[in-house]
N, CA, C and O atoms as a GROMACS GRO file, in nm:
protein
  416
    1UNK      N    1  19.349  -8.713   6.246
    1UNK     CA    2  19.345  -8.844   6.308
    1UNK      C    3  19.463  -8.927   6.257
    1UNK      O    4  19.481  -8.923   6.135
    2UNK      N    5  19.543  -8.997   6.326
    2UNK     CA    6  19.694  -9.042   6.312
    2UNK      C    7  19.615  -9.220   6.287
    2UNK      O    8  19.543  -9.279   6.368
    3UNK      N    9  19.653  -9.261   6.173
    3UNK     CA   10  19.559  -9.398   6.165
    3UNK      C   11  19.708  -9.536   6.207
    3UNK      O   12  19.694  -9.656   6.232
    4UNK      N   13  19.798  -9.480   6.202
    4UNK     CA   14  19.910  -9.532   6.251
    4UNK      C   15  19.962  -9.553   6.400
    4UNK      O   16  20.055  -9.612   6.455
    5UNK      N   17  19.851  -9.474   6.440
    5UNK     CA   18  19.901  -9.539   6.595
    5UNK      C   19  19.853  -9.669   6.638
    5UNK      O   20  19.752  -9.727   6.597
    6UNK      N   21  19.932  -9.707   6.722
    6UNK     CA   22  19.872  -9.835   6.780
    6UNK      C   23  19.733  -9.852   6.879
    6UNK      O   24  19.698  -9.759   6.951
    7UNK      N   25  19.666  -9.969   6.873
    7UNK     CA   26  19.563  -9.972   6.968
    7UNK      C   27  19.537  -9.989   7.126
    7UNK      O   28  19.470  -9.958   7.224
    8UNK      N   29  19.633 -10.057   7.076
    8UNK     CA   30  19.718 -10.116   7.249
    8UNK      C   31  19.877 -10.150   7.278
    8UNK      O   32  19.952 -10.188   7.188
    9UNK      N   33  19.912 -10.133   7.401
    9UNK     CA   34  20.007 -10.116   7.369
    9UNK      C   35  20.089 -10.305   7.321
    9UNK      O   36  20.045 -10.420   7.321
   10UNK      N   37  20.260 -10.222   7.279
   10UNK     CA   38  20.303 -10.304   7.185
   10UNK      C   39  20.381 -10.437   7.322
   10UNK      O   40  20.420 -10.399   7.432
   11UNK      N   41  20.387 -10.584   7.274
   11UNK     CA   42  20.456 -10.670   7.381
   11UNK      C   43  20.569 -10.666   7.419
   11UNK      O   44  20.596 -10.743   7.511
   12UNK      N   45  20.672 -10.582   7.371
   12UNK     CA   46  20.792 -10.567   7.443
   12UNK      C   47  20.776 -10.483   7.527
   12UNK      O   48  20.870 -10.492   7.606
   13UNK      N   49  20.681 -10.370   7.568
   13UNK     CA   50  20.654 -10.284   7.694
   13UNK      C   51  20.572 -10.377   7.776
   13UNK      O   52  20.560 -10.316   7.883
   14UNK      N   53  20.512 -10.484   7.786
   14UNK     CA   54  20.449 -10.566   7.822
   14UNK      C   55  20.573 -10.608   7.917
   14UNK      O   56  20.683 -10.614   7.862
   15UNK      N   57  20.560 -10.645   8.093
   15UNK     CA   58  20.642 -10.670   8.155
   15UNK      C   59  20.555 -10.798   8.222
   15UNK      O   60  20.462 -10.792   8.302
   16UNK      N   61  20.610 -10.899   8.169
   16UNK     CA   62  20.477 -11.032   8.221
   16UNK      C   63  20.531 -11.063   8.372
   16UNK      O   64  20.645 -11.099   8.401
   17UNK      N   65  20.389 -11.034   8.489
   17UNK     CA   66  20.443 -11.083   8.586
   17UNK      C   67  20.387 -11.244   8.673
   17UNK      O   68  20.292 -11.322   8.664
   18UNK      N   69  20.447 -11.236   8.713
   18UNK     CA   70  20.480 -11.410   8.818
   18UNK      C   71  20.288 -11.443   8.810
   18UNK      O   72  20.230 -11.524   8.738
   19UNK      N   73  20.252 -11.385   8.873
   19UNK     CA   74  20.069 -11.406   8.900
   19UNK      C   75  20.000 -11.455   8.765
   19UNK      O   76  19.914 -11.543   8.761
   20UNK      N   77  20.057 -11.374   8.637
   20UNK     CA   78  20.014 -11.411   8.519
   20UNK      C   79  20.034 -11.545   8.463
   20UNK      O   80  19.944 -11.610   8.411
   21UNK      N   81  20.150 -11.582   8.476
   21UNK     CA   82  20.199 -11.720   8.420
   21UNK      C   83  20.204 -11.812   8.488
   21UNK      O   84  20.236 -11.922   8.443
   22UNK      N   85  20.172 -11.792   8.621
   22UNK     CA   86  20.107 -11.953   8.681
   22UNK      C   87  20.003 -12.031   8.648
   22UNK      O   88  20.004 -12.152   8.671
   23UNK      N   89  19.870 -11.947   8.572
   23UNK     CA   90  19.747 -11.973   8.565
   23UNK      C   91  19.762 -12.033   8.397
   23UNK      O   92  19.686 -12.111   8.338
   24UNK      N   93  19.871 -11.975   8.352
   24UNK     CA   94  19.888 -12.035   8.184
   24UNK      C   95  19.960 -12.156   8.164
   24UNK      O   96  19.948 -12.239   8.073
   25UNK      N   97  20.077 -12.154   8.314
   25UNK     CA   98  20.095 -12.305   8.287
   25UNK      C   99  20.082 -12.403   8.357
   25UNK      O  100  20.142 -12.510   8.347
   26UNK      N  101  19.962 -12.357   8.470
   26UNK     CA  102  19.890 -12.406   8.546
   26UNK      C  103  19.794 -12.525   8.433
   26UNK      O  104  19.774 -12.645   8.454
   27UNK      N  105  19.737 -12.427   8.289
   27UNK     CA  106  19.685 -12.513   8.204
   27UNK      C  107  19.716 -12.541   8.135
   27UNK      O  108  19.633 -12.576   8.051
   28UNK      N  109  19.854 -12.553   8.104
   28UNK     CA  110  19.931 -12.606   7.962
   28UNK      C  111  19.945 -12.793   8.038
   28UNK      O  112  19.921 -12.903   7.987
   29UNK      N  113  20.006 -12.744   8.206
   29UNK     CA  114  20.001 -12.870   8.217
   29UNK      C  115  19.913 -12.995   8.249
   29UNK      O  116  19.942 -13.114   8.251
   30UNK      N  117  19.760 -12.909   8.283
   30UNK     CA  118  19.663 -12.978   8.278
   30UNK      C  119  19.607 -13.016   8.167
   30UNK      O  120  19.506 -13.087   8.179
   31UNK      N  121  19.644 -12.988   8.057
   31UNK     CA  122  19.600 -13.056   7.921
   31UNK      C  123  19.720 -13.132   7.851
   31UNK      O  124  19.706 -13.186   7.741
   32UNK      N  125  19.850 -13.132   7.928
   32UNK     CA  126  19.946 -13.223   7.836
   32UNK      C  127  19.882 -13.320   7.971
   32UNK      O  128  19.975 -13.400   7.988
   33UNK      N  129  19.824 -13.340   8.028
   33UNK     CA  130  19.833 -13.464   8.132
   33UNK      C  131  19.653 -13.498   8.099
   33UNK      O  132  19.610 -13.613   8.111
   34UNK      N  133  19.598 -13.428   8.074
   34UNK     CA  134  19.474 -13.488   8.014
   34UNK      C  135  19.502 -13.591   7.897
   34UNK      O  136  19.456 -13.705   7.909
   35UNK      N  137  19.581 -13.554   7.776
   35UNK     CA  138  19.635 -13.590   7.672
   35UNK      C  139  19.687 -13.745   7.691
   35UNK      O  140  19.668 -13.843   7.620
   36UNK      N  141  19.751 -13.731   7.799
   36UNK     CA  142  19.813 -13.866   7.843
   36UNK      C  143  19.717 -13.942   7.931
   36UNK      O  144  19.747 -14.061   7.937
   37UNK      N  145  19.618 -13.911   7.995
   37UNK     CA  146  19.527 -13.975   8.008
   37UNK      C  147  19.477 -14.020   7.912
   37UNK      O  148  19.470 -14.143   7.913
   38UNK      N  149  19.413 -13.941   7.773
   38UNK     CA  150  19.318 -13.998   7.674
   38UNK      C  151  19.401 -14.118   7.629
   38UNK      O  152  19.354 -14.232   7.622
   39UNK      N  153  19.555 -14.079   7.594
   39UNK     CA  154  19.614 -14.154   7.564
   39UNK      C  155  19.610 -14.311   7.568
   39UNK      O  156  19.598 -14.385   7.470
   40UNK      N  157  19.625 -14.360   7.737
   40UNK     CA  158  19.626 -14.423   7.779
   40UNK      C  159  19.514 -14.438   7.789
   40UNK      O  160  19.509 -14.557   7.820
   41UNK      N  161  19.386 -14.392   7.785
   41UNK     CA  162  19.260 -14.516   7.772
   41UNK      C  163  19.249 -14.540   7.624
   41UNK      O  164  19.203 -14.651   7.599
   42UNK      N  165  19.275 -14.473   7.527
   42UNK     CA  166  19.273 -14.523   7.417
   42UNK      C  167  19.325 -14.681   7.401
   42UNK      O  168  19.265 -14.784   7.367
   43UNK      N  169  19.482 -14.650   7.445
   43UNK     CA  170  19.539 -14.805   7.428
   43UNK      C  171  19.483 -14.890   7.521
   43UNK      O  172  19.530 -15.001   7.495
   44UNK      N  173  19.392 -14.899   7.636
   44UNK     CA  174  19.306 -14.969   7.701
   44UNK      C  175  19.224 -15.002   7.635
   44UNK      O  176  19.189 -15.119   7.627
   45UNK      N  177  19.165 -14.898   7.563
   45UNK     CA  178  19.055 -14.921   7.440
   45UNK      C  179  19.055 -15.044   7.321
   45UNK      O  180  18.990 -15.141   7.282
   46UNK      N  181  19.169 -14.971   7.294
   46UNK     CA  182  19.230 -15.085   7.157
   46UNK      C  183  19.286 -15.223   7.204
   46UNK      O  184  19.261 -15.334   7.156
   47UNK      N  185  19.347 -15.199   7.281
   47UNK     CA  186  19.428 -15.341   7.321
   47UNK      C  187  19.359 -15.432   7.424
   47UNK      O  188  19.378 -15.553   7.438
   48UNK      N  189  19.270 -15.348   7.498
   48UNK     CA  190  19.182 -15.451   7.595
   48UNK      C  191  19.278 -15.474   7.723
   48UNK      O  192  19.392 -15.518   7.705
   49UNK      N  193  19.223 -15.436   7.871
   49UNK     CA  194  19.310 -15.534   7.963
   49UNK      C  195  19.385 -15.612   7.959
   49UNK      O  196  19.506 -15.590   7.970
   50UNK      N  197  19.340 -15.711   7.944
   50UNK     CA  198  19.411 -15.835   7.935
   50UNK      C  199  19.558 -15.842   7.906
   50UNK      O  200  19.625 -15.936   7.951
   51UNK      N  201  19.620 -15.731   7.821
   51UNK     CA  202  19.744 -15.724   7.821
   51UNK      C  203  19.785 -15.658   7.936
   51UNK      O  204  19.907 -15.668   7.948
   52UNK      N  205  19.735 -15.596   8.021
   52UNK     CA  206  19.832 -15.539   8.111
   52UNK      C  207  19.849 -15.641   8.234
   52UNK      O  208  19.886 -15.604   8.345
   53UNK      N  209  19.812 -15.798   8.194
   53UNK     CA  210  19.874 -15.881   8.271
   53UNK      C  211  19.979 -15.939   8.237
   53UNK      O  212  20.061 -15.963   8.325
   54UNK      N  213  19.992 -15.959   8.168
   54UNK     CA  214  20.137 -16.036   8.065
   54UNK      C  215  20.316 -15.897   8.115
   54UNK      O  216  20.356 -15.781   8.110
   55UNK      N  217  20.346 -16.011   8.149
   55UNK     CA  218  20.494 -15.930   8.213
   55UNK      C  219  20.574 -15.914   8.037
   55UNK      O  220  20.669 -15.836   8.036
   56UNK      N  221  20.551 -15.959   7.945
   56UNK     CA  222  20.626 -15.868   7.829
   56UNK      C  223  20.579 -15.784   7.766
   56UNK      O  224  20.626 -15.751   7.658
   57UNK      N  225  20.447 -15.714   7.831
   57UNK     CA  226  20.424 -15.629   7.775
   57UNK      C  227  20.470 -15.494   7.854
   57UNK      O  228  20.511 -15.388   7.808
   58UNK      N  229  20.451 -15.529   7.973
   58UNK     CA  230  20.555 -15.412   8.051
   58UNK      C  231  20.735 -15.415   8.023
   58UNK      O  232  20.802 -15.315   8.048
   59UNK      N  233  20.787 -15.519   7.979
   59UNK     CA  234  20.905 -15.490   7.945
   59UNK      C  235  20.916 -15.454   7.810
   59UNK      O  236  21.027 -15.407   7.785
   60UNK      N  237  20.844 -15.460   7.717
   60UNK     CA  238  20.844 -15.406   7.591
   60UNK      C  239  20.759 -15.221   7.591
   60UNK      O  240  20.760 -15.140   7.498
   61UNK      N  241  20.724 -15.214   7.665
   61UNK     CA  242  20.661 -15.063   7.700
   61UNK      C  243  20.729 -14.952   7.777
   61UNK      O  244  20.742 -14.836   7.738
   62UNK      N  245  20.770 -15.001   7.888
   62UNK     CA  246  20.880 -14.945   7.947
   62UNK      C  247  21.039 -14.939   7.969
   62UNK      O  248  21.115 -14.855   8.017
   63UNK      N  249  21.056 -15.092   7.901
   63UNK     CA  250  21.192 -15.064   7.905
   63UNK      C  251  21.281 -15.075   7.744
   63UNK      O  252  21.400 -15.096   7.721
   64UNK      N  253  21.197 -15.058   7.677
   64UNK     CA  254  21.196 -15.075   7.517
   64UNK      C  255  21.309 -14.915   7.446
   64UNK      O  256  21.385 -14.909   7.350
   65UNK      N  257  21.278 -14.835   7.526
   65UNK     CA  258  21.380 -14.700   7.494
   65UNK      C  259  21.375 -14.650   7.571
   65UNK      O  260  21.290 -14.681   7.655
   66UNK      N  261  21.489 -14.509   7.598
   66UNK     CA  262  21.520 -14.376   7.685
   66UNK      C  263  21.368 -14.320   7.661
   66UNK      O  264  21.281 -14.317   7.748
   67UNK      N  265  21.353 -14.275   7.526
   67UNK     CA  266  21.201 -14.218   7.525
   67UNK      C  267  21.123 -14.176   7.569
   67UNK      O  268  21.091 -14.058   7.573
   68UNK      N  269  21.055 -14.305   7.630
   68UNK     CA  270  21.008 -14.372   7.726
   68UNK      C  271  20.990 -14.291   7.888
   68UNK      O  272  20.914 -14.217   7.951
   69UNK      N  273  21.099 -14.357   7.896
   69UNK     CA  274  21.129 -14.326   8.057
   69UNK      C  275  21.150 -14.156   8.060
   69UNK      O  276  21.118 -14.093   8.161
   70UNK      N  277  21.204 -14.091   7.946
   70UNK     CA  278  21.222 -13.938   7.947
   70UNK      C  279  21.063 -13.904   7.979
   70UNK      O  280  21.023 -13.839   8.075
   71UNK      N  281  20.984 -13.966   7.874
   71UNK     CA  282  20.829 -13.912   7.889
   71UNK      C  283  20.763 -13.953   8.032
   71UNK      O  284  20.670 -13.890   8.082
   72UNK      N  285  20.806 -14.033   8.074
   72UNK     CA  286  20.758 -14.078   8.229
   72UNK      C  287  20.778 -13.967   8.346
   72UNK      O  288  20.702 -13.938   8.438
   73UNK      N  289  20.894 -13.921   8.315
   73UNK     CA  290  20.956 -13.783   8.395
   73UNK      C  291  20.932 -13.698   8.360
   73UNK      O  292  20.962 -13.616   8.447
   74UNK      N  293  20.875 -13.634   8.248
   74UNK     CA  294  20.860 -13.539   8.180
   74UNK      C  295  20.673 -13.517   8.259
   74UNK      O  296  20.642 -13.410   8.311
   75UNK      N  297  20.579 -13.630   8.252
   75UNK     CA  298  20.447 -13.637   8.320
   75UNK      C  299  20.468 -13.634   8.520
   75UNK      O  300  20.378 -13.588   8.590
   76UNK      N  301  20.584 -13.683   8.574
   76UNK     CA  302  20.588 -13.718   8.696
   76UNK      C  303  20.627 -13.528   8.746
   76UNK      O  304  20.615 -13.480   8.859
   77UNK      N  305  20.662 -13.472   8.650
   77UNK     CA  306  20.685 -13.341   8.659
   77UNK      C  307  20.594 -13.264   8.647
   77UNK      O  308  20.568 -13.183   8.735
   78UNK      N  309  20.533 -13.273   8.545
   78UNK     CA  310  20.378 -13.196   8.530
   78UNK      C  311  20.298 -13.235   8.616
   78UNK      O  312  20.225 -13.144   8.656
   79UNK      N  313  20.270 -13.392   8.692
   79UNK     CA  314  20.192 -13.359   8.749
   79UNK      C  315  20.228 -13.346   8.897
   79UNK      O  316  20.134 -13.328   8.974
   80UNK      N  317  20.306 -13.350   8.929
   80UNK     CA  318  20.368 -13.266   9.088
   80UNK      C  319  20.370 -13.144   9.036
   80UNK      O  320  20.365 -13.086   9.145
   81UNK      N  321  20.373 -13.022   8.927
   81UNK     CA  322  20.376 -12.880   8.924
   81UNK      C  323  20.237 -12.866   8.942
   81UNK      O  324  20.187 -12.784   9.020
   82UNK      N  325  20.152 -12.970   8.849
   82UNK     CA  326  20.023 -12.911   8.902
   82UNK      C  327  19.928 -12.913   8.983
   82UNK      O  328  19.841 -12.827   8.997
   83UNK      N  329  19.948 -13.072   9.073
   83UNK     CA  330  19.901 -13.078   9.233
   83UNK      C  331  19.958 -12.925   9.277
   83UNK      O  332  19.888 -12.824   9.272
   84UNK      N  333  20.061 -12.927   9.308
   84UNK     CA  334  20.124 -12.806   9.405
   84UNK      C  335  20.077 -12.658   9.343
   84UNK      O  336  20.046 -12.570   9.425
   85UNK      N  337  20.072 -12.630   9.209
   85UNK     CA  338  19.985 -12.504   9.198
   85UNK      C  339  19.822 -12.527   9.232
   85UNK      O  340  19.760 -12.447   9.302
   86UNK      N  341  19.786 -12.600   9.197
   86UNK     CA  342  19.640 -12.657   9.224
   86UNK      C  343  19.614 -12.589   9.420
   86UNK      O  344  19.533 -12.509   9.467
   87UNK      N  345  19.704 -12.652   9.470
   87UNK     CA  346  19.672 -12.618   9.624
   87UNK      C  347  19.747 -12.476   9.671
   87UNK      O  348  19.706 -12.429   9.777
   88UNK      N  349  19.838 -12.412   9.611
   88UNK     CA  350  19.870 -12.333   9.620
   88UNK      C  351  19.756 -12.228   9.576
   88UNK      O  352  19.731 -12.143   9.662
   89UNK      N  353  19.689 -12.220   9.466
   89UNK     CA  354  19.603 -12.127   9.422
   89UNK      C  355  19.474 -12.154   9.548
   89UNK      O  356  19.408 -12.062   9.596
   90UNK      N  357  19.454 -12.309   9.586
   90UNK     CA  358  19.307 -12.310   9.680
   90UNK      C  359  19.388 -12.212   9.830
   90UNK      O  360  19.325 -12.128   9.894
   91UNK      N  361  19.491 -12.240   9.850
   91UNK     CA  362  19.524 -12.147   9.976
   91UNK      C  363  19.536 -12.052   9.935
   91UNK      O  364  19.478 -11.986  10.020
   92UNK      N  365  19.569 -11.983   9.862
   92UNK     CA  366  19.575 -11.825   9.852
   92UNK      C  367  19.425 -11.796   9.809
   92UNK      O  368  19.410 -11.675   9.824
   93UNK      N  369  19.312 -11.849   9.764
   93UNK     CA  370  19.160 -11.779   9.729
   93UNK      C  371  19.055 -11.832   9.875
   93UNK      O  372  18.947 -11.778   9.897
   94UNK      N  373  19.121 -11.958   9.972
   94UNK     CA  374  19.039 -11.964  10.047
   94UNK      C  375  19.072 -11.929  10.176
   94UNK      O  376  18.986 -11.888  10.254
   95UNK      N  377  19.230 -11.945  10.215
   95UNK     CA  378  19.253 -11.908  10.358
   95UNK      C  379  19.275 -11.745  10.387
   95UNK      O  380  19.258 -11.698  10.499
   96UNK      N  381  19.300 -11.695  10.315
   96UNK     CA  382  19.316 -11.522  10.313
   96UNK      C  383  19.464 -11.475  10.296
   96UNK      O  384  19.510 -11.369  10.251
   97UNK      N  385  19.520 -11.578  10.342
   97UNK     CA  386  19.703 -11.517  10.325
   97UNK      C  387  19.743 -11.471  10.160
   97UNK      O  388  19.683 -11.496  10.055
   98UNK      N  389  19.834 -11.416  10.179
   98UNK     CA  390  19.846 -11.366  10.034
   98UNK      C  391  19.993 -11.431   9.971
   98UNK      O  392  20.000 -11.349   9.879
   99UNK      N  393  20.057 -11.476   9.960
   99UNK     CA  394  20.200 -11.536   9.929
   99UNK      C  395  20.252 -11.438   9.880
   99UNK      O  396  20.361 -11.404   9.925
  100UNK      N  397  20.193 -11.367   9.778
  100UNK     CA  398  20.259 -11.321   9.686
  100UNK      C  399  20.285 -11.158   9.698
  100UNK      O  400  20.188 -11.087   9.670
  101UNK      N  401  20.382 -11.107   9.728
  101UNK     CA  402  20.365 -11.004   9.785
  101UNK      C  403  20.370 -10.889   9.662
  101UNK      O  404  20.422 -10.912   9.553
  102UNK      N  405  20.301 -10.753   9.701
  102UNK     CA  406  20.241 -10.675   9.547
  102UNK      C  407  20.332 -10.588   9.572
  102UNK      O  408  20.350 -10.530   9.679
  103UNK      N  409  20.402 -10.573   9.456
  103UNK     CA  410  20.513 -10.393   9.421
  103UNK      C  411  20.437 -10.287   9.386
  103UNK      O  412  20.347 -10.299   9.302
  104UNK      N  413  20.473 -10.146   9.459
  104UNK     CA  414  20.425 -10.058   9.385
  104UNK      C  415  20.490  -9.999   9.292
  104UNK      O  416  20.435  -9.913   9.224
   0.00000   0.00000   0.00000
């Protein structure tokens, strides 16, 4: 009995395809955008409404650094990738078409 062999095989023979990694960052980006939800009720939490009437608090929030506005684009991205996989996955499990076409 060879106790040195492997159990499975090793990840560089591993050839990751397209079908696999939609569904992984299908949920990477549904939890960095959950995150920013909690986020943002937290500071609703703590700070109370009332500030999000006051016009310096939107210019001290948004236009206060690059940061900022990078992280604004950085969420306006995640969540247009994940509307569009979101409906992409409901058409391919409910209408029957297949998009994705299979290699043999």
């Amino acid at each position: 009995m060879n106790i040195l062999r492997p159990l499975s095989p090793h990840l560089p023979i591993y050839k990751p395809q397209l079908t696999s990694t939609f569904p992984i960052s299908h949920r990477i980006s549904g939890a960095f955008l959950a995150t920013i939800v909690l986020f943002f009720y937290l500071i609703c939490l703590k700070m109370g409404l009332i500030c999000f009437t006051y016009e310096n608090f939107y210019q001290f929030f948004f236009y206060s650094s690059k940061l900022i506005l990078i992280s604004v684009e950085i969420t306006a991205l995640a969540l247009s990738y994940h509307l569009y996989n979101g409906v992409r996955h409901l058409l391919t499990d409910f209408s029957g078409f297949i998009f994705l076409e299979e290699k043999d």
